[in-house]
CHARMM-style PDB file with segment names, atoms N, HN, CA, C and O in Angstrom:
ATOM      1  N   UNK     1      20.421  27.383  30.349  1.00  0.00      PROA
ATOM      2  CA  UNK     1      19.074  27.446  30.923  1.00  0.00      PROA
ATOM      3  C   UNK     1      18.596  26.022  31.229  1.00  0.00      PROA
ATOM      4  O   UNK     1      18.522  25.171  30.343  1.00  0.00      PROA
ATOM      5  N   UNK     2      18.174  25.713  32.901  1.00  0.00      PROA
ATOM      6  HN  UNK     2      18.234  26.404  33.621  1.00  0.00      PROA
ATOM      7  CA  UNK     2      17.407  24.764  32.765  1.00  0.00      PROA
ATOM      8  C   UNK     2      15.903  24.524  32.472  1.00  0.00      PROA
ATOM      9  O   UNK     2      14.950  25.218  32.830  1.00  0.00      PROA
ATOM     10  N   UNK     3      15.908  23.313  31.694  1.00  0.00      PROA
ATOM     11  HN  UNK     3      16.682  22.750  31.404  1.00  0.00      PROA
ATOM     12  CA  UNK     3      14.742  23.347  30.886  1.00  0.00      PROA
ATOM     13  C   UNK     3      13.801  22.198  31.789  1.00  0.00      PROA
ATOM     14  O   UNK     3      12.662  21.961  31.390  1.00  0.00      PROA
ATOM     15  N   UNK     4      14.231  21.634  32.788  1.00  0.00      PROA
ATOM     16  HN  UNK     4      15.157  21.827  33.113  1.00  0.00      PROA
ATOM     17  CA  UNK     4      13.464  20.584  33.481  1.00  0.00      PROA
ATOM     18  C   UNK     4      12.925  19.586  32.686  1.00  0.00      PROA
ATOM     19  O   UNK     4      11.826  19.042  32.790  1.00  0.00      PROA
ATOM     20  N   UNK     5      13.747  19.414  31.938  1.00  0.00      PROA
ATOM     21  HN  UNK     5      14.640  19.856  31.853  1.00  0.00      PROA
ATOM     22  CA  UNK     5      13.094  18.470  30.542  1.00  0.00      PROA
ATOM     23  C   UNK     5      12.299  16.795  31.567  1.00  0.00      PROA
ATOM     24  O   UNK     5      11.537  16.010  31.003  1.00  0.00      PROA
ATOM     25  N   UNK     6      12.685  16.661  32.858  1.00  0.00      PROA
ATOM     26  HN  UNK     6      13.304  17.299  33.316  1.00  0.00      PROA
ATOM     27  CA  UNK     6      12.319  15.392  33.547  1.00  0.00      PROA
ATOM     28  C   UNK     6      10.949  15.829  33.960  1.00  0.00      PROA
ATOM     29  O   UNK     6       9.944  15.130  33.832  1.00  0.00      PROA
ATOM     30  N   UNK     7      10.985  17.221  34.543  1.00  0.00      PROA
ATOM     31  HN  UNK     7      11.802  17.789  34.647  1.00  0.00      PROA
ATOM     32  CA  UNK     7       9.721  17.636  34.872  1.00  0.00      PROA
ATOM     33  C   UNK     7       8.583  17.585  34.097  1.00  0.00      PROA
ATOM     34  O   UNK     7       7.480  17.075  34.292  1.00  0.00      PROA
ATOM     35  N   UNK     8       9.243  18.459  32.817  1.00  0.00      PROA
ATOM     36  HN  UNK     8      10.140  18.873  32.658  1.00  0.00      PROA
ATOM     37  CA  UNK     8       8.242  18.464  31.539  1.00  0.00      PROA
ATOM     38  C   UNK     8       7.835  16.646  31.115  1.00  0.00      PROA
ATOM     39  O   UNK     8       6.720  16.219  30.814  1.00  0.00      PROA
ATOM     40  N   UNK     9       8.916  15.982  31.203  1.00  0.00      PROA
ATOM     41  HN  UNK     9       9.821  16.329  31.448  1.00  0.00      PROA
ATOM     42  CA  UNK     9       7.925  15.046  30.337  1.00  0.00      PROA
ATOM     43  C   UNK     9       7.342  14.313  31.083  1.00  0.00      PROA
ATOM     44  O   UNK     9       6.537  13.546  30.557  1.00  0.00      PROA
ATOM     45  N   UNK    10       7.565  14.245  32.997  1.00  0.00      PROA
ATOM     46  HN  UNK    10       8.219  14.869  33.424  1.00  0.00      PROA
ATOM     47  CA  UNK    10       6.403  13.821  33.680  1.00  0.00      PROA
ATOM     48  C   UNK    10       5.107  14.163  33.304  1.00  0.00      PROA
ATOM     49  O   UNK    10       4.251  13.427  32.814  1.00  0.00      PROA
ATOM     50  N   UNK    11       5.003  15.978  33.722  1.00  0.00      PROA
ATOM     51  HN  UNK    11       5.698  16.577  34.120  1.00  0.00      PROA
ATOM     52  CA  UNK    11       4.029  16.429  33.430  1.00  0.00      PROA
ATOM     53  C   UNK    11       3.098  15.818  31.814  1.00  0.00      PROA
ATOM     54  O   UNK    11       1.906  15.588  31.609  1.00  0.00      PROA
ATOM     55  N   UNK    12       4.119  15.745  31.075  1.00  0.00      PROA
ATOM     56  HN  UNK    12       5.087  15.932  31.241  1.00  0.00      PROA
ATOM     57  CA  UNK    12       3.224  15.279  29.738  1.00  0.00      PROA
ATOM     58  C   UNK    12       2.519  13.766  29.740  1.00  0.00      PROA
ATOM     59  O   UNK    12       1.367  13.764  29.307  1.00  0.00      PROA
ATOM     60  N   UNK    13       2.857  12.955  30.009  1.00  0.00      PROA
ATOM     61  HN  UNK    13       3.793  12.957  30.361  1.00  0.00      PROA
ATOM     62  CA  UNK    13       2.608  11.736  30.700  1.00  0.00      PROA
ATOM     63  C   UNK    13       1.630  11.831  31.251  1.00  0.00      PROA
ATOM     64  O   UNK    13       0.638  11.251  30.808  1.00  0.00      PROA
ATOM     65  N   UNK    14       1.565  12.605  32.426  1.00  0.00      PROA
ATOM     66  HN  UNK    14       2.370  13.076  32.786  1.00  0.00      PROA
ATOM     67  CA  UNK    14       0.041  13.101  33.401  1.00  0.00      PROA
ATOM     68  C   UNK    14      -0.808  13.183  32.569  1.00  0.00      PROA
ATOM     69  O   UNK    14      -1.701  12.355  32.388  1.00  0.00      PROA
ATOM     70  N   UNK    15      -0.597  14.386  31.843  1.00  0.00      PROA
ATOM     71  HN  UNK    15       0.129  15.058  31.989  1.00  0.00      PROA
ATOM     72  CA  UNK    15      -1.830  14.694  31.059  1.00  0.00      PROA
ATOM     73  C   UNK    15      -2.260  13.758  29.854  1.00  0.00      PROA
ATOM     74  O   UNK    15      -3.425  13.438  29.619  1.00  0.00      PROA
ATOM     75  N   UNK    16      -1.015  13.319  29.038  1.00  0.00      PROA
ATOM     76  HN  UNK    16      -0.069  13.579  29.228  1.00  0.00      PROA
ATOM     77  CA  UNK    16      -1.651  12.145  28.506  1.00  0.00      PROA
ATOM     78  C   UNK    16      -3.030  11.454  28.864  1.00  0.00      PROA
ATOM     79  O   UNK    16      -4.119  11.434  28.290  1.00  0.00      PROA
ATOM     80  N   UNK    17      -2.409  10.723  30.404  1.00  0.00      PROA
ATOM     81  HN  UNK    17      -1.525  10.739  30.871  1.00  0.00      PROA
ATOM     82  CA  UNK    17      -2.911   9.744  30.544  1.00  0.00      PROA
ATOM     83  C   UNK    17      -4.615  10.451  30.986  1.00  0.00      PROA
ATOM     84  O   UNK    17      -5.656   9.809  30.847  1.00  0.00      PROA
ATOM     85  N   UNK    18      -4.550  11.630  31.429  1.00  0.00      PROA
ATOM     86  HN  UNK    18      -3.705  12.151  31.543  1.00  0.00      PROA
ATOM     87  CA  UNK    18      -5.642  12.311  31.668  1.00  0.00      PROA
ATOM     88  C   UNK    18      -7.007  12.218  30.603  1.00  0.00      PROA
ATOM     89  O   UNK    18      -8.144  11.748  30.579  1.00  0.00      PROA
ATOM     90  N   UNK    19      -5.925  13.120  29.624  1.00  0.00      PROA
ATOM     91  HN  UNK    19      -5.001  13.502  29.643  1.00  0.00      PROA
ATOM     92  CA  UNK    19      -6.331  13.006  28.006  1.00  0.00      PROA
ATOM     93  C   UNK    19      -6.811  11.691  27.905  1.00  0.00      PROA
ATOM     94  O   UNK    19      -8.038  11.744  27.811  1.00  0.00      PROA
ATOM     95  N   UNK    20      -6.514  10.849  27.888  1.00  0.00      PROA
ATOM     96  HN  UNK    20      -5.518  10.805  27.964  1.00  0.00      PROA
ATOM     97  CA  UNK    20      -7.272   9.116  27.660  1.00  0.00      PROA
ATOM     98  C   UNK    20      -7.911   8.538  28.331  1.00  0.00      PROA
ATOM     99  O   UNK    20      -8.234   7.368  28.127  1.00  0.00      PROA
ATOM    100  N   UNK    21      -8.331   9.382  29.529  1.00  0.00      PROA
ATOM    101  HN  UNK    21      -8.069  10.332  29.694  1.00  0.00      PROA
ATOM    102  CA  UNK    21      -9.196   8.707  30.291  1.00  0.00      PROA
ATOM    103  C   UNK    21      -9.026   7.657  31.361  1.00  0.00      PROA
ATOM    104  O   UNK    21      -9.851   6.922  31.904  1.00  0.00      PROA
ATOM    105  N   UNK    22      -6.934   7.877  31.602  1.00  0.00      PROA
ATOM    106  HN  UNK    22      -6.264   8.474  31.161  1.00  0.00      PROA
ATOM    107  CA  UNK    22      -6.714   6.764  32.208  1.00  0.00      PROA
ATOM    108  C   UNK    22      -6.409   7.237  33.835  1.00  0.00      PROA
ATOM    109  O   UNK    22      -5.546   8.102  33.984  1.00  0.00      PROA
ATOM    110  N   UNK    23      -6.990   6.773  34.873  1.00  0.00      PROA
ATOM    111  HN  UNK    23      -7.690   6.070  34.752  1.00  0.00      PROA
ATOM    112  CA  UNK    23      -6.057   7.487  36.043  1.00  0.00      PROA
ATOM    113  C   UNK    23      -4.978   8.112  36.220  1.00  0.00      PROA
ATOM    114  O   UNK    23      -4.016   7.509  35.746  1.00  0.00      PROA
ATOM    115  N   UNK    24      -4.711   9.173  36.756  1.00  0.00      PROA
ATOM    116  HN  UNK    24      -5.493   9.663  37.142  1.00  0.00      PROA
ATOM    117  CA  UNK    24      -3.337   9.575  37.057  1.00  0.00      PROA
ATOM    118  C   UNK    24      -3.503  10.671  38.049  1.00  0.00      PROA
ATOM    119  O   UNK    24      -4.394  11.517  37.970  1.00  0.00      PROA
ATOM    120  N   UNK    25      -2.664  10.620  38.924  1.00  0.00      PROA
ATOM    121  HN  UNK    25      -1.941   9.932  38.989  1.00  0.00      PROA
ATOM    122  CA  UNK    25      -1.834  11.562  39.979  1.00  0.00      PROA
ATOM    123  C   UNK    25      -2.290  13.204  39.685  1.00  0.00      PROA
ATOM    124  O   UNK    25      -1.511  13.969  39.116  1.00  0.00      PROA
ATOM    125  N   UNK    26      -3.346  13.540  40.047  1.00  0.00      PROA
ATOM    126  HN  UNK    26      -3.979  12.918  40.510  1.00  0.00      PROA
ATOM    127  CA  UNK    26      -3.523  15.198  39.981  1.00  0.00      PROA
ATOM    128  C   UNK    26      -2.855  16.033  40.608  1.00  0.00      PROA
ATOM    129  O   UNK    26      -2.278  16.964  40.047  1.00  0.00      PROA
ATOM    130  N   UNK    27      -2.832  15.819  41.910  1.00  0.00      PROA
ATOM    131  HN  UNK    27      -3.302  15.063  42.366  1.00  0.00      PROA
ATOM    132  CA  UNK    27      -2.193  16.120  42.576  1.00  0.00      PROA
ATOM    133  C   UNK    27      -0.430  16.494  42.551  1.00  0.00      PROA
ATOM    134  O   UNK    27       0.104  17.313  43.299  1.00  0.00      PROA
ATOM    135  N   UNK    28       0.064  15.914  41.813  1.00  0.00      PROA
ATOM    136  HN  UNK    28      -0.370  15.248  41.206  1.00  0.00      PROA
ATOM    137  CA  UNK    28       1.442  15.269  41.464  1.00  0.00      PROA
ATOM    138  C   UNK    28       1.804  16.049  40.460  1.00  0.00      PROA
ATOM    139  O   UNK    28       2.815  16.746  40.543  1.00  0.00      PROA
ATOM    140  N   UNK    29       0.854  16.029  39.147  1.00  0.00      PROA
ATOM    141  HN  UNK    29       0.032  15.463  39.079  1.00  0.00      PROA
ATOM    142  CA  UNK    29       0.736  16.820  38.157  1.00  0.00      PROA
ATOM    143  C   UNK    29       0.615  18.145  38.396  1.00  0.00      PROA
ATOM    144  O   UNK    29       1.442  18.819  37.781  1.00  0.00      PROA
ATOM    145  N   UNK    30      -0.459  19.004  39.375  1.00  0.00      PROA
ATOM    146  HN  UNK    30      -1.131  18.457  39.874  1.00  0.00      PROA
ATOM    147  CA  UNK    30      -0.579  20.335  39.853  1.00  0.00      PROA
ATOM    148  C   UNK    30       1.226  20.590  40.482  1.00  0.00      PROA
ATOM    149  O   UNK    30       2.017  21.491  40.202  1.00  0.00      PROA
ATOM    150  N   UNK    31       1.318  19.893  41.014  1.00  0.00      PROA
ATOM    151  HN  UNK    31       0.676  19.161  41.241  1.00  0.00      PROA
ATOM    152  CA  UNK    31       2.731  20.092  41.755  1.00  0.00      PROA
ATOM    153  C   UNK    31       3.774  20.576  40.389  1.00  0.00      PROA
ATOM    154  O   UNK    31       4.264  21.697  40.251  1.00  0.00      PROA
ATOM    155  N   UNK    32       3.925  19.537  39.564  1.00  0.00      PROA
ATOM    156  HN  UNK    32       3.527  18.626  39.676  1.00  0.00      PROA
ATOM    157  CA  UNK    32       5.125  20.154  38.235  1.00  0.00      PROA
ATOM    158  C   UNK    32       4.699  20.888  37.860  1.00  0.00      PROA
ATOM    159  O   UNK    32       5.631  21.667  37.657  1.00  0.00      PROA
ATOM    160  N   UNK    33       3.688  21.417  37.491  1.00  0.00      PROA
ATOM    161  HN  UNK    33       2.931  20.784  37.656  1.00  0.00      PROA
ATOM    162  CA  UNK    33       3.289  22.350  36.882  1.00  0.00      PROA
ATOM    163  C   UNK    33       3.528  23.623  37.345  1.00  0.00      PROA
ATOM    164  O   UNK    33       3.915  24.558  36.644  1.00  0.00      PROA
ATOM    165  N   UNK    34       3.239  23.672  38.823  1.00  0.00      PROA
ATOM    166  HN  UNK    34       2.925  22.913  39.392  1.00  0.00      PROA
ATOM    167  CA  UNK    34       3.735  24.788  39.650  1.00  0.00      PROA
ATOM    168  C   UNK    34       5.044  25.040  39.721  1.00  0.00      PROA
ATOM    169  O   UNK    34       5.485  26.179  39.567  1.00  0.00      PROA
ATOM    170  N   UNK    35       5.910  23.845  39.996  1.00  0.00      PROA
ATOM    171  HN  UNK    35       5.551  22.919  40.121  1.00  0.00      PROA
ATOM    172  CA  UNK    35       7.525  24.121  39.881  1.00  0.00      PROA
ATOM    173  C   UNK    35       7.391  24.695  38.449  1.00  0.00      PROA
ATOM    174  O   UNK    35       7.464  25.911  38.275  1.00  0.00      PROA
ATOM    175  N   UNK    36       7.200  23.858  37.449  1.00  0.00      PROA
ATOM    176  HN  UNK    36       7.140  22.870  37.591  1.00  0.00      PROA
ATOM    177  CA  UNK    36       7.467  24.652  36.104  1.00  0.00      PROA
ATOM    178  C   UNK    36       7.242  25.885  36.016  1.00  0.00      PROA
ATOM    179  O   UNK    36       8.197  26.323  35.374  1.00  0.00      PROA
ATOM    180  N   UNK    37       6.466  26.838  36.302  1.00  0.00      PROA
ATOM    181  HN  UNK    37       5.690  26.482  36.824  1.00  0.00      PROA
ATOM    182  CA  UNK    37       5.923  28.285  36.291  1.00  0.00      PROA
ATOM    183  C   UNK    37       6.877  28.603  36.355  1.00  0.00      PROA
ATOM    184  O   UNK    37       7.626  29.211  35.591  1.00  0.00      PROA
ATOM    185  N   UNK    38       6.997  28.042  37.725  1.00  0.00      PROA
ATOM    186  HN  UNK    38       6.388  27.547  38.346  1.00  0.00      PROA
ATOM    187  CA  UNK    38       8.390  29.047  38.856  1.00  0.00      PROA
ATOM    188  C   UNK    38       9.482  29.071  38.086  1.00  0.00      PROA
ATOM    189  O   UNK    38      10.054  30.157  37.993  1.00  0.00      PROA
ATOM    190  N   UNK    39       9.816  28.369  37.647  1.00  0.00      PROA
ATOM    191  HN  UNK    39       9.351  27.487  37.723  1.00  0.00      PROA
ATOM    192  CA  UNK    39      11.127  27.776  36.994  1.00  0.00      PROA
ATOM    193  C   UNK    39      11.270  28.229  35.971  1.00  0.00      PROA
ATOM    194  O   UNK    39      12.376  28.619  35.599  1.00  0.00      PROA
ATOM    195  N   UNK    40      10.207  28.306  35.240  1.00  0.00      PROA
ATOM    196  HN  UNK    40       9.308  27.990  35.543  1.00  0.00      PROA
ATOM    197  CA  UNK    40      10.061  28.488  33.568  1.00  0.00      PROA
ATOM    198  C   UNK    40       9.135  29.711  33.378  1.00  0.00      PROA
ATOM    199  O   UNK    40       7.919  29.671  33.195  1.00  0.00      PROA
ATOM    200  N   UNK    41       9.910  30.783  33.453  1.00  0.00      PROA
ATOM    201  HN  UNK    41      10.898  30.815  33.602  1.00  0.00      PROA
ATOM    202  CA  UNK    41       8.827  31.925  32.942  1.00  0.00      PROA
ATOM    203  C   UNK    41       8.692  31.865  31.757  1.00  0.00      PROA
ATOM    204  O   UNK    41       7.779  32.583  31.350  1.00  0.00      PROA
ATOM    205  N   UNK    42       9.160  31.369  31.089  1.00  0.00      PROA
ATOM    206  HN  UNK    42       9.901  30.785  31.420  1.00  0.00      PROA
ATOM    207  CA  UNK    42       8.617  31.436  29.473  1.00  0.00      PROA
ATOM    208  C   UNK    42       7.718  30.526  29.328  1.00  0.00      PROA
ATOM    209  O   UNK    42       7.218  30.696  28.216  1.00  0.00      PROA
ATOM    210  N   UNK    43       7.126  29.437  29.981  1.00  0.00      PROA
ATOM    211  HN  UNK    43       7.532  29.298  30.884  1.00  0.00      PROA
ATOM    212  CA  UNK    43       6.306  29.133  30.150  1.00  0.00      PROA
ATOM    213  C   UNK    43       5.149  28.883  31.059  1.00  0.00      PROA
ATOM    214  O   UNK    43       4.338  27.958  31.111  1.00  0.00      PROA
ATOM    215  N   UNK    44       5.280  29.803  31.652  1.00  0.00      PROA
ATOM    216  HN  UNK    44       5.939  30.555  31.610  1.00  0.00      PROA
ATOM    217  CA  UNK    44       5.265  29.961  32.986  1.00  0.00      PROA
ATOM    218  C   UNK    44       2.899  30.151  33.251  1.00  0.00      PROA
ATOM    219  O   UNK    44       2.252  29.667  34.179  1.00  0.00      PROA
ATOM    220  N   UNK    45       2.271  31.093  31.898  1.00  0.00      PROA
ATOM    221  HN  UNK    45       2.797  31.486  31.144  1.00  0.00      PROA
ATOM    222  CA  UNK    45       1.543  31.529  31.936  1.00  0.00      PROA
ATOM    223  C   UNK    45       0.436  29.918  31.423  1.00  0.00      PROA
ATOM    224  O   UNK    45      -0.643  29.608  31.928  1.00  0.00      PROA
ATOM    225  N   UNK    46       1.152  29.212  30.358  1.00  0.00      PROA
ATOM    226  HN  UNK    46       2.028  29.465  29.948  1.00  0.00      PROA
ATOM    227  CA  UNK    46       0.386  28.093  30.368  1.00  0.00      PROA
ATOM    228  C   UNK    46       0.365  26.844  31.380  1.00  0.00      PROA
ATOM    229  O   UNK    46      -0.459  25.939  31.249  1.00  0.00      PROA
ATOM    230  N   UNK    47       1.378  26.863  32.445  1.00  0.00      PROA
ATOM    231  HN  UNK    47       2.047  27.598  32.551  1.00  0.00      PROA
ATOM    232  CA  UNK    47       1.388  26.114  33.127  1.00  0.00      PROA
ATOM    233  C   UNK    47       0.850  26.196  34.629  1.00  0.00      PROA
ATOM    234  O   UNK    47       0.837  25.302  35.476  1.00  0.00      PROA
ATOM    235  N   UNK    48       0.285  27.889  34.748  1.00  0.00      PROA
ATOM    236  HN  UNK    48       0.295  28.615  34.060  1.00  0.00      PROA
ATOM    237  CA  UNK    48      -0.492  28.396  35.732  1.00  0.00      PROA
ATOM    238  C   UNK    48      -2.054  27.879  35.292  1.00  0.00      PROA
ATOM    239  O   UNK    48      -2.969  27.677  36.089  1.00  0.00      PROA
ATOM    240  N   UNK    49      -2.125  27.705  33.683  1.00  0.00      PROA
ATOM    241  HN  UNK    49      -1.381  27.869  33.035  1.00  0.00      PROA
ATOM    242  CA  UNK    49      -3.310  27.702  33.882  1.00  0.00      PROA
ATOM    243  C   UNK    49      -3.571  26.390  33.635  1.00  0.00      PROA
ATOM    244  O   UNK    49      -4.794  26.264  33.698  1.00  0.00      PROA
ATOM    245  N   UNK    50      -2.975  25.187  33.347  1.00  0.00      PROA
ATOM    246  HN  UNK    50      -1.982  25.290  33.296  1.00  0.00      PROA
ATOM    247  CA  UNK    50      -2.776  23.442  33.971  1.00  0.00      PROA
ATOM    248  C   UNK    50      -3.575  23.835  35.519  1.00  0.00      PROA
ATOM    249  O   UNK    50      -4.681  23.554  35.980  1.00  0.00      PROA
ATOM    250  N   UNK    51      -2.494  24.561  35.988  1.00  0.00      PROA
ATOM    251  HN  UNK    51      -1.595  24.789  35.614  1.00  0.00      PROA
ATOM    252  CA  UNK    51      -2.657  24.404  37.560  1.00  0.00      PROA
ATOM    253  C   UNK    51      -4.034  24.762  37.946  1.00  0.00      PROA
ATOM    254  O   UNK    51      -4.523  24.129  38.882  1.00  0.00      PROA
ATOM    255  N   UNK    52      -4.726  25.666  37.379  1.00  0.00      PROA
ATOM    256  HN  UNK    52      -4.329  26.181  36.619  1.00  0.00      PROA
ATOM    257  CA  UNK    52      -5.809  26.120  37.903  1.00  0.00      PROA
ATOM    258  C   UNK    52      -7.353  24.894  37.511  1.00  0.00      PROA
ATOM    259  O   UNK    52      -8.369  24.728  38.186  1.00  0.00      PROA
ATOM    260  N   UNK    53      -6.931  24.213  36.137  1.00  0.00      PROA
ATOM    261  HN  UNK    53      -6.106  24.348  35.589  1.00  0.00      PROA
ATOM    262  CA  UNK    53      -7.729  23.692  35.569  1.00  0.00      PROA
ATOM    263  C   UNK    53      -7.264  22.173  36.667  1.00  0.00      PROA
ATOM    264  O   UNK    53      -7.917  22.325  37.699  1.00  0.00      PROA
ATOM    265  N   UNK    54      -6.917  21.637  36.711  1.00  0.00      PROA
ATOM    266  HN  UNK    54      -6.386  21.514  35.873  1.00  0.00      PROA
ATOM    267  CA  UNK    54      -6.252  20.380  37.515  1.00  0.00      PROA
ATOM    268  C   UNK    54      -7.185  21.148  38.637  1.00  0.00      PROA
ATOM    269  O   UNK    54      -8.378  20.858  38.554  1.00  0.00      PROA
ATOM    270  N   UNK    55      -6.855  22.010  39.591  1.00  0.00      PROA
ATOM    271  HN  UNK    55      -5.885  22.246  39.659  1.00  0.00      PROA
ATOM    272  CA  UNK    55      -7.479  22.354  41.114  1.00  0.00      PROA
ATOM    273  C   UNK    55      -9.008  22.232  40.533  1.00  0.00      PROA
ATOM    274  O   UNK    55      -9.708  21.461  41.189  1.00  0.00      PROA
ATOM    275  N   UNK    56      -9.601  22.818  39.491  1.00  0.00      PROA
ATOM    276  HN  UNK    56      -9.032  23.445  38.958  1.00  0.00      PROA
ATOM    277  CA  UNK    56     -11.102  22.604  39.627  1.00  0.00      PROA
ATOM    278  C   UNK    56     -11.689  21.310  39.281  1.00  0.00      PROA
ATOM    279  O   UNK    56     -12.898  21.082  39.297  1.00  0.00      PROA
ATOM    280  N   UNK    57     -10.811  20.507  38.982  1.00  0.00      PROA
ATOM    281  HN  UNK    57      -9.828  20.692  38.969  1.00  0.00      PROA
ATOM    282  CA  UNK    57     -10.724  19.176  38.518  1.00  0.00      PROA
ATOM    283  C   UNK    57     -10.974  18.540  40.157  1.00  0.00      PROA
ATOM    284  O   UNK    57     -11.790  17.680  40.491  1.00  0.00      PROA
ATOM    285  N   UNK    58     -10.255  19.074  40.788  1.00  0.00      PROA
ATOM    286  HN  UNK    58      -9.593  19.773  40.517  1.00  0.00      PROA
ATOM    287  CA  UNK    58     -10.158  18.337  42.152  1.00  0.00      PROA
ATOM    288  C   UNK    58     -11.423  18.420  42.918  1.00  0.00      PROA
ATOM    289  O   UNK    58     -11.775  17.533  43.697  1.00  0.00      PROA
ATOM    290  N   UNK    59     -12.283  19.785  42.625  1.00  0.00      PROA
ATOM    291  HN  UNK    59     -11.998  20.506  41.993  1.00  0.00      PROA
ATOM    292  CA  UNK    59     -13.435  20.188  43.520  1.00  0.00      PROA
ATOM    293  C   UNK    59     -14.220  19.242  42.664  1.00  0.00      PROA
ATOM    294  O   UNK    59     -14.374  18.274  43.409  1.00  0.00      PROA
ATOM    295  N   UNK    60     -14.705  19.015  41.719  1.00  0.00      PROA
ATOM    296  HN  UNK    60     -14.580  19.801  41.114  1.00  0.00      PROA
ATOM    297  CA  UNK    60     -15.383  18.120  40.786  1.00  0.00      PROA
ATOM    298  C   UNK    60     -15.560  16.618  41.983  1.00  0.00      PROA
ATOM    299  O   UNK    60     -16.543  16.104  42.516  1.00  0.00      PROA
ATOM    300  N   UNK    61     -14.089  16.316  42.021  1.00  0.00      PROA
ATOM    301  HN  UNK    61     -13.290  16.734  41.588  1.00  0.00      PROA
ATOM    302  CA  UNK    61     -13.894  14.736  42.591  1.00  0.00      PROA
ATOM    303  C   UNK    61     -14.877  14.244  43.391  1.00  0.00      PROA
ATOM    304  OT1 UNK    61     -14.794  13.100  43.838  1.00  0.00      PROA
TER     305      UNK     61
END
């Protein structure tokens, strides 16, 4: 099984840096997250909802 382990630890990074208040790539981040779903049904349901929270993040901007 691929686990996208490059994907995943982009994505974690993103949010890190989110988490701290530091700039980062939303856009970029919504993107892995979406491959991940696709990719990863076993995780598929928490990473839809990254995606949704990131997009209302964007209307905010």
């Amino acid at each position: 099984m691929d686990y996208r382990l490059h994907d995943l630890r982009q994505l974690s990074e993103l949010l890190e840096a989110e988490a701290n208040g530091r700039p980062f790539d939303r856009t970029h981040a919504r993107r892995l997250a979406q491959a991940l779903a696709e990719h990863q049904p076993e995780i598929g349901n928490t990473m839809r909802l990254i995606c949704e929270r990131l997009k209302q993040g964007d209307a905010r901007d």
